[in-house]
C-alpha positions as CSV (number, residue, x, y, z in Angstrom):
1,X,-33.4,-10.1,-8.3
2,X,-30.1,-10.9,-6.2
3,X,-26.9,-9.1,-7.2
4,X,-23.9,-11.8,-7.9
5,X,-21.5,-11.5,-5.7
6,X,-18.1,-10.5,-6.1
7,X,-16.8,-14.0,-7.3
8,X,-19.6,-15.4,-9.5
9,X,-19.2,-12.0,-11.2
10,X,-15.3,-12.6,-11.5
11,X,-15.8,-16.8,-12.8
12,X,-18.3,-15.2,-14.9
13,X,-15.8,-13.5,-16.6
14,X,-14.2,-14.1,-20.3
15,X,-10.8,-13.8,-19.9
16,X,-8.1,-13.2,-22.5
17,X,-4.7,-15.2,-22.9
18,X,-2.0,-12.9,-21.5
19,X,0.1,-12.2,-24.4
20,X,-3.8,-10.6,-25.7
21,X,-3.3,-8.2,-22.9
22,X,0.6,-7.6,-23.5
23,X,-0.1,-6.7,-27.0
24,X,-2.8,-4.0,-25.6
25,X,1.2,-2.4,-24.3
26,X,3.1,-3.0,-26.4
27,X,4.5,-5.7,-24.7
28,X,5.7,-8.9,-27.3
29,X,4.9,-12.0,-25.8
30,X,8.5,-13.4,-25.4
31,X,9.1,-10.1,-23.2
32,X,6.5,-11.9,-21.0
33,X,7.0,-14.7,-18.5
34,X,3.9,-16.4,-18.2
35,X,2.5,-18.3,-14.9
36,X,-0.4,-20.1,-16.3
37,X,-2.8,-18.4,-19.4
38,X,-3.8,-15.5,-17.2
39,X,-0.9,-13.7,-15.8
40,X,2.5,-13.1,-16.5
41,X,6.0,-11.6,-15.5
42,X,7.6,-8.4,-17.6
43,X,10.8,-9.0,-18.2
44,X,13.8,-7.0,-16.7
45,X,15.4,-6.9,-20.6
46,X,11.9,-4.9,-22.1
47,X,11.7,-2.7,-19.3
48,X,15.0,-1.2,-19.9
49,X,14.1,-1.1,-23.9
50,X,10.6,1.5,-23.2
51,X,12.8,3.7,-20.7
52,X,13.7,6.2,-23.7
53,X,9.8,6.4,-24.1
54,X,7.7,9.5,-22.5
55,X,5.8,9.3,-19.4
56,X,2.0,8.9,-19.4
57,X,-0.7,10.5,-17.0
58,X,-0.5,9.6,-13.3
59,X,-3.7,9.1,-11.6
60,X,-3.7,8.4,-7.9
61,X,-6.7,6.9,-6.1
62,X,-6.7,7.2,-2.6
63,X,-9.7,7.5,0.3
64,X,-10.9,8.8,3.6
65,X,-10.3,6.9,6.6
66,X,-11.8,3.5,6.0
67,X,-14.8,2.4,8.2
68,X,-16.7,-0.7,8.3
69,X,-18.8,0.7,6.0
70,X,-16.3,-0.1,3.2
71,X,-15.4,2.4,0.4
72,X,-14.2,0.6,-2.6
73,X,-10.7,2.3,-3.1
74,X,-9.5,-0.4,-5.4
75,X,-12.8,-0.7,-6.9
76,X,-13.1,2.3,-7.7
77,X,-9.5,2.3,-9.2
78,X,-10.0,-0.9,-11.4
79,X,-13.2,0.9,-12.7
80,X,-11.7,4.3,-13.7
81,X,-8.5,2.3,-15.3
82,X,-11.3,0.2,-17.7
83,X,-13.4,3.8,-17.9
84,X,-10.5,5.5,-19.1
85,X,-10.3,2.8,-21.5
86,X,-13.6,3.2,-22.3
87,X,-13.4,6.8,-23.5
88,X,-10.7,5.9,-26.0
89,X,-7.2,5.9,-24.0
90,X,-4.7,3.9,-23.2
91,X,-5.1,3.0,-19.7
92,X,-3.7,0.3,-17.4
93,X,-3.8,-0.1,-13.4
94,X,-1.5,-0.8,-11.0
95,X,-2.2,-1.8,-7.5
96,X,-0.5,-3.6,-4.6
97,X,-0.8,-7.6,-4.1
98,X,-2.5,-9.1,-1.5
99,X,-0.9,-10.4,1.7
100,X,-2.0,-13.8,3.3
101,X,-2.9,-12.5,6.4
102,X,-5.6,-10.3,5.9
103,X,-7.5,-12.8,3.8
104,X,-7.6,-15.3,6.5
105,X,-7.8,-13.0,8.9
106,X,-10.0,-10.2,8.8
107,X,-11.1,-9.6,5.1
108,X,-10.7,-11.7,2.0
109,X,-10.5,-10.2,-1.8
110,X,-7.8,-7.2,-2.6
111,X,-8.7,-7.1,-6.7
112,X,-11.9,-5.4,-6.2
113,X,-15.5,-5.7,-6.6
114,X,-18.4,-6.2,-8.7
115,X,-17.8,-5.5,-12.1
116,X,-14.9,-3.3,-11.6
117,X,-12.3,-6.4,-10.1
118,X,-8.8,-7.8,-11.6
119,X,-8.5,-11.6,-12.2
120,X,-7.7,-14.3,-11.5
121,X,-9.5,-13.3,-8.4
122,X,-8.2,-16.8,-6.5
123,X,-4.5,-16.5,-7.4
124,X,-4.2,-12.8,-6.5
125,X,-5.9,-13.5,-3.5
126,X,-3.2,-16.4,-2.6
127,X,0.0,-17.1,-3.4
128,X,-0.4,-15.2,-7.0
129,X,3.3,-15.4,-8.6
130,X,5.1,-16.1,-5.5
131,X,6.2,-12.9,-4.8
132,X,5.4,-12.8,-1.0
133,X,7.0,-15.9,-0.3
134,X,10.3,-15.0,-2.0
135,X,10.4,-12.2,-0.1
136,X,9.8,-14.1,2.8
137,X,12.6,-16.5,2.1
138,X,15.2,-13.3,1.3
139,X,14.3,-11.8,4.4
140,X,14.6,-14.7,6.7
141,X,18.1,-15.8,4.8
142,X,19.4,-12.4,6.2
143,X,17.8,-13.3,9.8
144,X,19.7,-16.8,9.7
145,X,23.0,-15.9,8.5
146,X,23.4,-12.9,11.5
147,X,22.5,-15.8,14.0
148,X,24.5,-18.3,11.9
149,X,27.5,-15.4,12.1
150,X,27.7,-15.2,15.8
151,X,27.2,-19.0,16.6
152,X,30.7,-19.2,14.2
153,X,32.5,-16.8,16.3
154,X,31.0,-13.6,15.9
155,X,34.1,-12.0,13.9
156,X,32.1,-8.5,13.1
157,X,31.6,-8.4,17.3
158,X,27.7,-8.1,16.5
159,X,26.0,-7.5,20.0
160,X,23.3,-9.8,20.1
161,X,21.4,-7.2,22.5
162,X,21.8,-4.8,19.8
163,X,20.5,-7.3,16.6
164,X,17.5,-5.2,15.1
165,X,16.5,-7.5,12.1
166,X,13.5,-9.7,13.4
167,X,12.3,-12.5,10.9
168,X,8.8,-12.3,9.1
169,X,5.8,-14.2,8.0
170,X,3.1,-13.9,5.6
171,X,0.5,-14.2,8.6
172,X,-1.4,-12.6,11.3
173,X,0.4,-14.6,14.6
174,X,0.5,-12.4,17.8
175,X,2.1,-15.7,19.8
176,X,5.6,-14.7,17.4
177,X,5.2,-11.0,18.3
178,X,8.2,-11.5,21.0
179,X,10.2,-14.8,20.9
180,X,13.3,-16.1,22.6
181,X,15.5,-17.8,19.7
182,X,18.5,-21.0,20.0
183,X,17.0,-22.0,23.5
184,X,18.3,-26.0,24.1
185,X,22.2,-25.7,24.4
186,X,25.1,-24.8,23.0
187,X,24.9,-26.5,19.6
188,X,21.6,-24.3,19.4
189,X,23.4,-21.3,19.3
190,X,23.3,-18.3,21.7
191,X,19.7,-17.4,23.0
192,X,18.6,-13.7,22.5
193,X,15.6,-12.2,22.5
194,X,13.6,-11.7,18.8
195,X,10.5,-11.7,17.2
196,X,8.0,-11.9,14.1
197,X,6.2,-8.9,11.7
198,X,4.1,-9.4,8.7
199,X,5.8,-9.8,5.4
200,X,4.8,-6.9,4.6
201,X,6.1,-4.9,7.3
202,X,9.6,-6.5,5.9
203,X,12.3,-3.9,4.8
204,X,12.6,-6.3,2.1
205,X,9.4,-5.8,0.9
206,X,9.8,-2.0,0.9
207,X,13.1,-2.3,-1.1
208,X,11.4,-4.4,-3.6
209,X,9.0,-1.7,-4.0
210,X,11.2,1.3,-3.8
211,X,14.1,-0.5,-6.1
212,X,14.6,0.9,-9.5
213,X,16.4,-2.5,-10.8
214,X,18.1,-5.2,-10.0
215,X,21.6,-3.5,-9.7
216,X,19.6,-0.9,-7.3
217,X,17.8,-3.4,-5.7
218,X,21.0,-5.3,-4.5
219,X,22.8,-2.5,-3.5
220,X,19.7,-1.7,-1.1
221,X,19.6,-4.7,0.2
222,X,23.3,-4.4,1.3
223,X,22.1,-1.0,3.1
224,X,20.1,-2.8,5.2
225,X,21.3,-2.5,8.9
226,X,20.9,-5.5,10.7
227,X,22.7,-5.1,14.2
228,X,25.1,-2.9,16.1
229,X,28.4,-3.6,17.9
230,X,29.0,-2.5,21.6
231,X,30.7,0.8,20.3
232,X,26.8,1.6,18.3
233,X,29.0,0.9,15.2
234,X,26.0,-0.3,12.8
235,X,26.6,-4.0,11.2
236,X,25.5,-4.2,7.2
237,X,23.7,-7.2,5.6
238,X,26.7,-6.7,3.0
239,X,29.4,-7.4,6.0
240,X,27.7,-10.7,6.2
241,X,27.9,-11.4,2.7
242,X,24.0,-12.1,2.3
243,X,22.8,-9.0,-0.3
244,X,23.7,-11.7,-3.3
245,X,22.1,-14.7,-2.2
246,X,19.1,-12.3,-1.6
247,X,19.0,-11.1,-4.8
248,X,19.1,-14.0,-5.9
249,X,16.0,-15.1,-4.4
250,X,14.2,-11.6,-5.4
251,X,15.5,-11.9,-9.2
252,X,11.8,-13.2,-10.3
253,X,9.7,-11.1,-7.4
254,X,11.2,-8.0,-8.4
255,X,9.8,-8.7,-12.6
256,X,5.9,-6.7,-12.1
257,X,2.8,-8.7,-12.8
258,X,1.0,-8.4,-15.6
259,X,-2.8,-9.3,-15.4
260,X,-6.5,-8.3,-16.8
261,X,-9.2,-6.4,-15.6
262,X,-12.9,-8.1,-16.0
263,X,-13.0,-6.0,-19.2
264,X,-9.9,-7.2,-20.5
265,X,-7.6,-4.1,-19.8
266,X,-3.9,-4.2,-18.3
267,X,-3.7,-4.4,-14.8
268,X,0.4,-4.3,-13.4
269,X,0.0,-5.9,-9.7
270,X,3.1,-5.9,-7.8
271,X,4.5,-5.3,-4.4
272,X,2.4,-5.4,-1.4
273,X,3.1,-3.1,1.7
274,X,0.6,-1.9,4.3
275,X,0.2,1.7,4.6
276,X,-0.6,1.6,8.0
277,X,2.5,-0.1,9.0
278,X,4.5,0.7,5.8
279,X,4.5,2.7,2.7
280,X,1.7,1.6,1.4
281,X,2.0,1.8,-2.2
282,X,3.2,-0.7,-5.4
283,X,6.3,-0.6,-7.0
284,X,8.4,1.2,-8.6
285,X,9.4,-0.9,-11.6
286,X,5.1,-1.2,-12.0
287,X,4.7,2.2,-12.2
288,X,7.6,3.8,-14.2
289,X,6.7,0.8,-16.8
290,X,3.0,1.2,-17.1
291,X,3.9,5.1,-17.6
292,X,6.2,4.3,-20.3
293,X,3.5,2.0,-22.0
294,X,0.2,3.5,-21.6
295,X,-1.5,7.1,-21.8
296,X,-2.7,7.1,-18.1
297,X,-1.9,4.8,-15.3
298,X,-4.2,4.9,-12.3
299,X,-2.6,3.8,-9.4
300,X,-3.5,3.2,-5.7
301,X,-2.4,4.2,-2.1
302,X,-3.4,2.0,1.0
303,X,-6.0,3.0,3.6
304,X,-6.5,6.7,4.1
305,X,-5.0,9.7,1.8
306,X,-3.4,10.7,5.8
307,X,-1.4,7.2,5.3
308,X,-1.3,6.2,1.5
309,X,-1.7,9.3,-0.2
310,X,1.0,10.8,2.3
311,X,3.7,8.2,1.8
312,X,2.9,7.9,-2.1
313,X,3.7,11.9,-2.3
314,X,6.2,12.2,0.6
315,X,8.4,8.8,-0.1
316,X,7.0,6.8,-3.4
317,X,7.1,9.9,-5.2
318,X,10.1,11.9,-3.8
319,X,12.5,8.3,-4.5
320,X,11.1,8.1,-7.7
321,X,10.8,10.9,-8.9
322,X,6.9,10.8,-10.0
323,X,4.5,13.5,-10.1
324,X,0.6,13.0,-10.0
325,X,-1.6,14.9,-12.5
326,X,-5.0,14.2,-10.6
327,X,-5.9,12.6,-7.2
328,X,-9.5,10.8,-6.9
329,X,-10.7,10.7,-3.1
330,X,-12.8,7.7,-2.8
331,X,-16.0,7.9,-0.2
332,X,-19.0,6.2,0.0
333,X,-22.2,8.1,1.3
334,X,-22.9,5.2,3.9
335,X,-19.2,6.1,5.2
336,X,-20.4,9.5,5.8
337,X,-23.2,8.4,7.6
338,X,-21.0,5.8,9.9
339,X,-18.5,9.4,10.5
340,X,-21.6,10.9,11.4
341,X,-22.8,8.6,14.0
342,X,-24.8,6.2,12.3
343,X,-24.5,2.6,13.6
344,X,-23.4,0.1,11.1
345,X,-26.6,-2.0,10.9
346,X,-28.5,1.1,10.7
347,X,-26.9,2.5,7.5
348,X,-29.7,1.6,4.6
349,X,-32.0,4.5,6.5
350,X,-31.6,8.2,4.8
351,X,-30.1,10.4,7.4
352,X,-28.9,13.6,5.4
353,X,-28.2,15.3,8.6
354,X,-25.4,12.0,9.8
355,X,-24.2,12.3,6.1
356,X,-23.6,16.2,6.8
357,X,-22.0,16.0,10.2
358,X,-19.9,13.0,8.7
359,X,-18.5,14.6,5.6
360,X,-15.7,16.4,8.3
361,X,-13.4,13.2,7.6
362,X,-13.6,13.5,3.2
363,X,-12.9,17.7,3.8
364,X,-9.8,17.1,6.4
365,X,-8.4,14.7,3.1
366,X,-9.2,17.2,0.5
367,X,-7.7,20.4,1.9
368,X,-4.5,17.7,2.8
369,X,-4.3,16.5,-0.9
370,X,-4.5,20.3,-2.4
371,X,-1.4,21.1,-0.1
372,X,1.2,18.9,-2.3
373,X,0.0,21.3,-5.0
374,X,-2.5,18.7,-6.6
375,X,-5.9,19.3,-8.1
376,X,-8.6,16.6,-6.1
377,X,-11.9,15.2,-7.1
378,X,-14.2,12.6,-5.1
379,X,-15.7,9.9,-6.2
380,X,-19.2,8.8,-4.4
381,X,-18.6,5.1,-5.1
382,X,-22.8,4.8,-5.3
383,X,-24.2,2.2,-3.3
384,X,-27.9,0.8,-4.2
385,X,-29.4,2.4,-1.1
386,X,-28.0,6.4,-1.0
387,X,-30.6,8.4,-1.8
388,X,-30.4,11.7,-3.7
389,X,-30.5,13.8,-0.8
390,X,-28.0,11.9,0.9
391,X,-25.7,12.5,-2.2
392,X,-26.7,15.8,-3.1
393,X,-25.5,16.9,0.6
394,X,-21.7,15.5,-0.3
395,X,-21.8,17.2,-3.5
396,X,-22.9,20.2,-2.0
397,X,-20.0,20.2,0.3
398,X,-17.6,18.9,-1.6
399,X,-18.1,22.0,-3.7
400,X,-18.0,24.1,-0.6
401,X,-14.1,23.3,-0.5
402,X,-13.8,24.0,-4.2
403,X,-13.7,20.7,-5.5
404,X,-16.1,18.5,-7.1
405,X,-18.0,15.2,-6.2
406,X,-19.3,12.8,-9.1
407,X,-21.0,9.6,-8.2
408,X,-19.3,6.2,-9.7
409,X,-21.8,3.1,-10.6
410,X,-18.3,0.9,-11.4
411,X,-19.8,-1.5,-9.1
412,X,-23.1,-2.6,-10.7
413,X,-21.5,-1.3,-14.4
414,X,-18.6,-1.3,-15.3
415,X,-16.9,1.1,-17.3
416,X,-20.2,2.8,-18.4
417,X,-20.6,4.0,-14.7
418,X,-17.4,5.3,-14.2
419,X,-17.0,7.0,-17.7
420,X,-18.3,10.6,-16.1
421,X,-15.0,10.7,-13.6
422,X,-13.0,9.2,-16.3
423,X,-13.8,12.2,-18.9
424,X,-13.2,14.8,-15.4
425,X,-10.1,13.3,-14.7
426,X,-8.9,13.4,-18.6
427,X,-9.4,17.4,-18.3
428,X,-8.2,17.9,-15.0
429,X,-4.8,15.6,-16.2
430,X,-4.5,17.8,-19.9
431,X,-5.0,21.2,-18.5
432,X,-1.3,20.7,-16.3
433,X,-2.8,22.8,-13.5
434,X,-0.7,19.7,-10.8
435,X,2.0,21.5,-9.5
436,X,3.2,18.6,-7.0
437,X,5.8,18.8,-3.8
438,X,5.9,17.1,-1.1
439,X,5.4,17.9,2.2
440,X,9.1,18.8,3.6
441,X,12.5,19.4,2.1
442,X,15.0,16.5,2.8
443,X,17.1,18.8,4.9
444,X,14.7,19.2,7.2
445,X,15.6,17.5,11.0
446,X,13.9,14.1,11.8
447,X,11.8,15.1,14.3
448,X,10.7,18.6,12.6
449,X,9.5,16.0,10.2
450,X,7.5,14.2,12.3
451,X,6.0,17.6,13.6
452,X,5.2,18.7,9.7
453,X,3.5,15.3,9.4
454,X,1.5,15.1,12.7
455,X,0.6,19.2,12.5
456,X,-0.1,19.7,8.6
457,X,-1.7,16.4,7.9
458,X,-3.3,15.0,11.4
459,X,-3.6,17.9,12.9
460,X,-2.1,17.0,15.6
461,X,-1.3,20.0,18.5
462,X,2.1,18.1,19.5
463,X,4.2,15.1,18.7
464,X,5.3,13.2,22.3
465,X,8.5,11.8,22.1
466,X,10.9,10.4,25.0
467,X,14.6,11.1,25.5
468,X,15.5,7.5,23.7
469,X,13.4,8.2,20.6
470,X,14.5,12.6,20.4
471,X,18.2,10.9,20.5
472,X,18.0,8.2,18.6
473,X,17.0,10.6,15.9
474,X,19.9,12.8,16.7
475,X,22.1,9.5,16.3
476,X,21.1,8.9,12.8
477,X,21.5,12.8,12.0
478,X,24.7,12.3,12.6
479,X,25.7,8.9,10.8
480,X,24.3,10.7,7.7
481,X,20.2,9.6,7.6
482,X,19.2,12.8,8.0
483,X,18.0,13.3,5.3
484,X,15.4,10.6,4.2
485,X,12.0,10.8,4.7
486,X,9.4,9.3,7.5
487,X,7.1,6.4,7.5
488,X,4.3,6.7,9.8
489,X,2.8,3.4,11.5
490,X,0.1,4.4,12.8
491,X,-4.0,3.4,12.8
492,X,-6.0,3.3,9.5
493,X,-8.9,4.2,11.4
494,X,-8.4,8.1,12.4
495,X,-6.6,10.8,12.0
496,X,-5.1,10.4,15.3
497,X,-3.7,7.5,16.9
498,X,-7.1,6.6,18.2
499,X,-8.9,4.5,16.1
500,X,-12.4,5.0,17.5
501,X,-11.7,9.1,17.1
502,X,-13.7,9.1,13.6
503,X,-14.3,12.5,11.7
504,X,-12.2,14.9,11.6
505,X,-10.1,15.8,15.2
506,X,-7.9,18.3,16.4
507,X,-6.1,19.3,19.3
508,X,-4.7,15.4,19.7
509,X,-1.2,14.3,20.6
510,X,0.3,12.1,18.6
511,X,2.4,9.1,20.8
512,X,5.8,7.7,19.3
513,X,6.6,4.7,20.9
514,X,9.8,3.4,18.6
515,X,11.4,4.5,15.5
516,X,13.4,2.2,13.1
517,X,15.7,3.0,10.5
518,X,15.2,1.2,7.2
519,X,18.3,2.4,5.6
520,X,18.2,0.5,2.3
521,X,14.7,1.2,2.1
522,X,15.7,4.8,2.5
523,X,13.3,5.8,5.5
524,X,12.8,6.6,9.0
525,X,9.6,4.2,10.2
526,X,7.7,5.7,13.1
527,X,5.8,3.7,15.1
528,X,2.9,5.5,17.2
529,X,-0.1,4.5,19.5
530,X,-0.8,0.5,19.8
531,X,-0.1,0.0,16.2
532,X,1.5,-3.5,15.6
533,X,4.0,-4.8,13.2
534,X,3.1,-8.0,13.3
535,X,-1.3,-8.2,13.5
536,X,-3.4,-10.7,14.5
537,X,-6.4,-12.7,14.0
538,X,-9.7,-12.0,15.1
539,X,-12.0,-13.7,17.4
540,X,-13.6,-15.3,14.5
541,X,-10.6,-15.5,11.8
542,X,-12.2,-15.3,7.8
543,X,-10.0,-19.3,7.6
544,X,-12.7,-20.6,9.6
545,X,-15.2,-20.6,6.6
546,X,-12.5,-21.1,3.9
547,X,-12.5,-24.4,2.0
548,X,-13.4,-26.3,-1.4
549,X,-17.7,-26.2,-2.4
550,X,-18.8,-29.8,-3.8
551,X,-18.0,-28.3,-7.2
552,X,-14.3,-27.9,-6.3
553,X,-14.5,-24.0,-6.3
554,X,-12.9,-22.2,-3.5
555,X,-15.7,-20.6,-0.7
556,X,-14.9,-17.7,1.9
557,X,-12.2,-16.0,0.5
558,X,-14.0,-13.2,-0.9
């Protein structure tokens, strides 16, 4: 019999009226702003009325380096949120949104899979509450009142060589990668050179994340700094007057969403940076609330735990505060095989000895994870074609590292195939045995922080840095930024900047082309290898096959 896919699974579904799922929190239904019957805004108002209440368990689901293989990271973190349910607690999830250009570009469907998905599958998959597109709007405000600003005279003296804030778009476009702006005459403007990233490569973005409330987020945005006078004096957004109108635009985005899992459980989606290219992780204001409201919140970090994981420990948790009680290290056993050689279309064949040589990559994550002090368990998201030997050989060496591997059936069954990790994590989150810190101490130099991350968790032999980058560092030292942490841009795909270097390598260097300071953000972003800001669209984009069915039901984005 053939399996449903992801989306027949998902219209399948019986879903509850949203206020149903705010009552499951404690949440009263005029504390919810609804969009439509199935999802809904938390007000600003009720989040400051639960701050007085105690913090749940924090669960953080995170992976090995993804392959094409697939893994199932927020899968696997939909399923333990409705197995913890399951077992009697108070649960909800909280997960990042999904950007527009991944689902017509290279993948569609960021809720999820088989029975272990948050709906509405189409919306989340789309434009969902807006959220994207008001960020969008705030950041490019910013880009047009600095151009606007010189045009009228330039009073601040911005030089317009020295005007870092590009404009963004919620799609994969290389052709806007580098751009020359106001070409056509004066009334145009003066031209300069500029460009495009991704929305969710957008400071903004990150501040909306990392923002504990409106007031904070505000006051961040006016950190921002958008360009630099001839004497390197840096220009604020808040010199040109733009942090309000901003706001203004963010004062719904920054309010979480509140949706359902397919078994009716809380799901807070909200906030949607890469963690390849970003920090990687959902917001604040989702996270602190779900804590205040529920028993455990299971959260996830993008791509690998050497991206994700790192940034939710180093930066997610050090701004806010937050300490995990358990991490689960998602890994599939055909993953293991693909690590250890196996060719993609060959992966359905047992191979025990690929799956050994393979399972370098889940071992490298494991012994990074134990070094923030935090107990680690993996999660063999089960796939119908692993064999027992195949899994008993990750067990096996998962053990080896003094940790433990249990096999998930989320997929094919819900919370009942989960429930074994859900009961694991429940004693590993009661006995307290997390005792979390981050990688570095705030103090630490720029660059020394670059070394910690490229030597502890790559394991990397040296960082290579020009003269520009070494004093740039040096620069913001100086004008007080020493202190904040780093945000790595670098490939999803290895552990090095080389994305076809799979497993688990050492002795690489590690290449830092540019580094950018995101001052309201609160972060030094460090760009490495051929990684791009702004990605772009396969030879074969996934809109090619997107479109309406005779039945009016949307095809190819999942």
């Amino acid at each position: 019999m053939a399996h449903k896919t992801d989306i027949e699974i998902a219209r399948a579904a019986h879903k509850k009226p949203i206020q149903e799922i705010g009552e499951k929190l404690g949440i009263p239904s005029e504390a919810l702003l609804p969009f439509g019957h199935d999802k809904a805004k938390v007000s600003a108002t009720f989040i400051d009325s639960v701050q007085k209440n105690d913090n749940g368990k924090l669960i953080l689901v995170t992976a090995i380096n993804p392959t094409p293989a697939g893994e199932g990271k927020t899968t696997t973190t939909v399923g333990l949120g409705d197995g913890l349910n399951a077992i009697g607690k108070k649960a909800a999830v909280c997960i990042r949104e999904a950007s527009l250009g991944p689902c017509f570009g290279m993948k569609g469907g960021a809720a999820g899979g088989g029975h272990a998905q948050v709906i509405p599958m189409e919306d989340m998959n789309l434009h969902f509450t807006g959220d994207f597109h008001a960020i969008t709007s705030a950041h490019n405000l910013l880009s047009a009142m600095i151009d606007n600003h010189v045009y009228w005279g330039n009073p601040l003296q911005i030089d317009t060589r020295r005007i870092v804030w590009r404009r963004v778009l919620d799609m994969n476009d290389r052709a806007l990668r580098q751009i020359t702006t106001s070409l056509g005459g004066v009334t145009n403007g003066f031209p300069r050179e500029a460009g495009f990233d991704i929305t969710v490569a957008s400071e903004v973005m990150a501040i909306l994340c990392l923002a504990k409330d409106i007031e904070d987020l505000q006051n961040r945005l006016g950190d921002i700094i958008v360009a630099y006078r001839r004497d390197l004096s840096p220009v604020y957004c808040r010199d040109l007057k733009a942090d309000g109108a901003m706001t203004v635009l963010l004062k719904d985005a920054v309010q979480p969403n509140l949706v359902q899992t397919l078994e009716n459980n809380p799901a807070f989606v909200h906030g949607g940076p890469f963690a390849n290219i970003a920090h990687g992780c959902n917001s604040i204001v989702a996270t602190t609330t779900a804590l205040k409201l529920a028993d455990y919140v299971v959260t996830e970090a993008g791509f690998g735990a050497d991206l994700g994981a790192e940034k939710f420990m180093n930066i997610k948790c050090r701004k806010a505060g937050l300490a995990p009680d358990a991490v689960v290290i998602v890994a599939t056993v055909r993953a293991m095989k693909m690590n250890g050689g196996v060719a993609k279309e060959d992966l359905d064949g047992e191979d025990v000895g690929a799956v050994e040589r393979g399972c370098a990559n889940l071992g490298r994550h494991i012994e990074n994870i134990k070094s923030f002090g935090v107990p680690a368990v993996v999660a063999i998201n089960h796939f119908v074609n692993d064999t027992d030997a195949e899994i008993a050989k990750v067990q096996e060496y998962v053990t080896g590292l003094g940790s433990e591997a249990i096999v998930c059936k989320h997929w094919a069954d819900g919370s009942k195939g989960i429930e074994p990790l859900a009961k694991r994590i429940v004693q590993i989150a009661e006995s307290g045995t997390a005792q979390f810190a981050p990688l570095y101490p705030d103090e630490m130099p720029l660059f020394e922080k670059i070394e910690t991350i490229a030597s502890r968790i790559y394991r990397a032999d040296e960082v290579l840095a020009d003269q520009k980058v070494r004093d740039q560092l040096r620069q913001w030292e100086e004008a007080g930024y020493g202190n904040l942490p780093i945000c790595m841009a670098k490939t999803q795909y290895s552990f090095s900047t080389d994305p076809n270097l799979r497993g688990a390598p050492t002795g690489h260097s590690v290449p830092v082309r540019e580094v950018r300071l995101s001052a309201g953000a609160g972060f030094i972003v460090v760009i490495t290898g051929a990684i791009m800001t702004m990605p772009g669209l396969p030879r074969e984009p996934a809109a090619e096959v997107i479109r309406f069915n005779d039945a009016g039901e949307i095809e190819g984005l999942f």
